[in-house]
C-alpha positions, 0 to 999 in steps of 0.5 A: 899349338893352341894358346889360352887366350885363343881357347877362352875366346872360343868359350865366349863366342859358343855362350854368346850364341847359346844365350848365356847372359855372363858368357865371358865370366862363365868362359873364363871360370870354366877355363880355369877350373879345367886348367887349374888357374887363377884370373891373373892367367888371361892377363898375364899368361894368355899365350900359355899352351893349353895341352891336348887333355885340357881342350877336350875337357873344356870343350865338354864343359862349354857344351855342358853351359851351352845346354843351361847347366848351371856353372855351379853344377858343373864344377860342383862348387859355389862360393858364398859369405866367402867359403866355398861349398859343395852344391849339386842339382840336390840344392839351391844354388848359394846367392849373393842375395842370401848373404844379406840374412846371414849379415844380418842374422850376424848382427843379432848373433852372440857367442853360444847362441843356438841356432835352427836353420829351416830348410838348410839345403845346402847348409850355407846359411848355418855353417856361415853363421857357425864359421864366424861365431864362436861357440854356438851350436846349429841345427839344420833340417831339410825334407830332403835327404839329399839336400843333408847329404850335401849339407854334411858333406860341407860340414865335413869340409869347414871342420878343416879349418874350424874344428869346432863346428857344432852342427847338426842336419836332420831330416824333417818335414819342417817341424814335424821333428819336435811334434812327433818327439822323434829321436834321430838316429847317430850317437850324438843325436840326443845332443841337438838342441830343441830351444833356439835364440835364433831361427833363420830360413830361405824357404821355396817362396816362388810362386807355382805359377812363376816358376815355369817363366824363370831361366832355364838354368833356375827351372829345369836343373834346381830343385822344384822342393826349394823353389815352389812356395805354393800358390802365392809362394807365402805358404812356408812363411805361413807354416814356419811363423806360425809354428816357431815361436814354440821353438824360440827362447825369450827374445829369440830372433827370427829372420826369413828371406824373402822375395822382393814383393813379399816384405810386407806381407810377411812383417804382417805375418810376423806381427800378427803372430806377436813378434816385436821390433819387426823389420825389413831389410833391404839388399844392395839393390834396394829391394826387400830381402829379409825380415826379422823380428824378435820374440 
């Protein structure tokens, strides 16, 4: 018999040799997502049997980590702003960096409001901003079709216990959608709103020349379409502040993560373009992660 606590120390030693930086949290989370239990399981309960079935599969998993495939790939999950969602190697991976400009968003956010997601990806952004308002309606649009797939299929599962989830994801090159005049297709196509209180976005806003120094797990296995910002990786910033002011009701919010580095240029953007009340927050680590401003 192999016990559990035996197993996930074996899972930790094979990280730690393959470099993995949190090896005995991802030993750990993968044990239990092939057993089926909680953290309280290691402490309490680290002499239960492992069957026969459950080594072979974490054995397979470990190997999978050992390769940098991504935790959340393997488990097709993420939690994020407390909810859980789908992610696979179609979108960016939800961060915890990333829930600071849906807290903040919240802050400016008021019941009704509509609401533009720019590149959803996985639609974590907007469907946590749907999750805890009430009556606001989401529109979400991404170049890519996959990305929308994703971002359905966590609407679908948040509609499970908040039905009134009115989100829309569609796909569009930016907001070529509006410029073109098209009309998506889908029975309650006609209904997505065209005027926003609240335009937020993660765009791709790494550097082209920085992403082959990022870690394996980043560079070889997410998109390159949510990572690479061009150039100086401030191109999208350039598009969507140029751009979403034709989309923003008076007064409307825009709030833009950013990288650490590129606070000030984009508050620059942001002014120029005529935003007022223009600010950047910082994350726990006291470094810039969002700016918005108000139109």
């Amino acid at each position: 018999m192999i016990d559990y606590r035996q197993v996930y120390e074996w899972g930790v030693e094979k990280l730690r040799l393959a470099d993995i930086a949190e090896a005995e949290l991802d030993a750990r989370l993968l044990l239990e997502y092939v057993c089926g239990t909680d953290r309280n399981t290691l402490l309490a309960h680290g002499d239960r049997e492992v069957t026969a079935a459950e080594y072979d599969s974490y054995v397979n998993q470990i190997s999978k980590r050992e390769n940098h495939i991504p935790l959340q790939h393997i488990t097709g999950r993420q939690e994020f702003m407390g909810l859980e969602f789908l992610v696979n190697e179609q979108v960016l991976i939800p961060r915890q960096d990333t829930e600071i400009l849906v807290e903040e968003a919240l802050l400016h956010l008021h019941d009704g409001m509509r609401i533009l997601d720019m590149c959803t990806g996985s639609g974590c952004i907007l469907l946590s901003l749907l999750y805890y308002s009430n009556g606001c309606t989401g529109l979400g649009i991404d170049i890519s079709e996959e990305a929308l797939r994703v971002a359905g299929q966590n609407l679908d599962r948040l509609r499970q216990t908040k039905e009134e989830m009115n989100a829309f994801f569609i796909q569009s090159d930016l907001f070529a959608l509006f410029q073109d005049n098209r009309q998506p297709e889908g029975d309650s196509a006609a209904a997505y709103p065209k005027q926003f209180e609240m335009i937020v976005s993660n765009p791709p806003y790494v550097k082209r020349d920085v992403i082959g120094t990022l870690m394996p797990e980043v560079r070889e296995h997410e998109p390159l379409l949510a990572l690479d910002g061009k150039e100086d990786g401030l191109f999208f910033y350039r598009k969507i502040i140029g751009q979403a002011g034709n989309y923003l009701a008076g007064g409307g919010e825009l709030l833009l993560e950013i990288g650490y580095d590129q606070g000030e240029a984009v508050r620059e953007m942001m002014e120029t373009a005529g935003y007022a009340e223009v600010e950047v927050v910082k994350d726990f680590a006291g470094l810039d992660r969002v700016v918005r401003g108000r139109m």
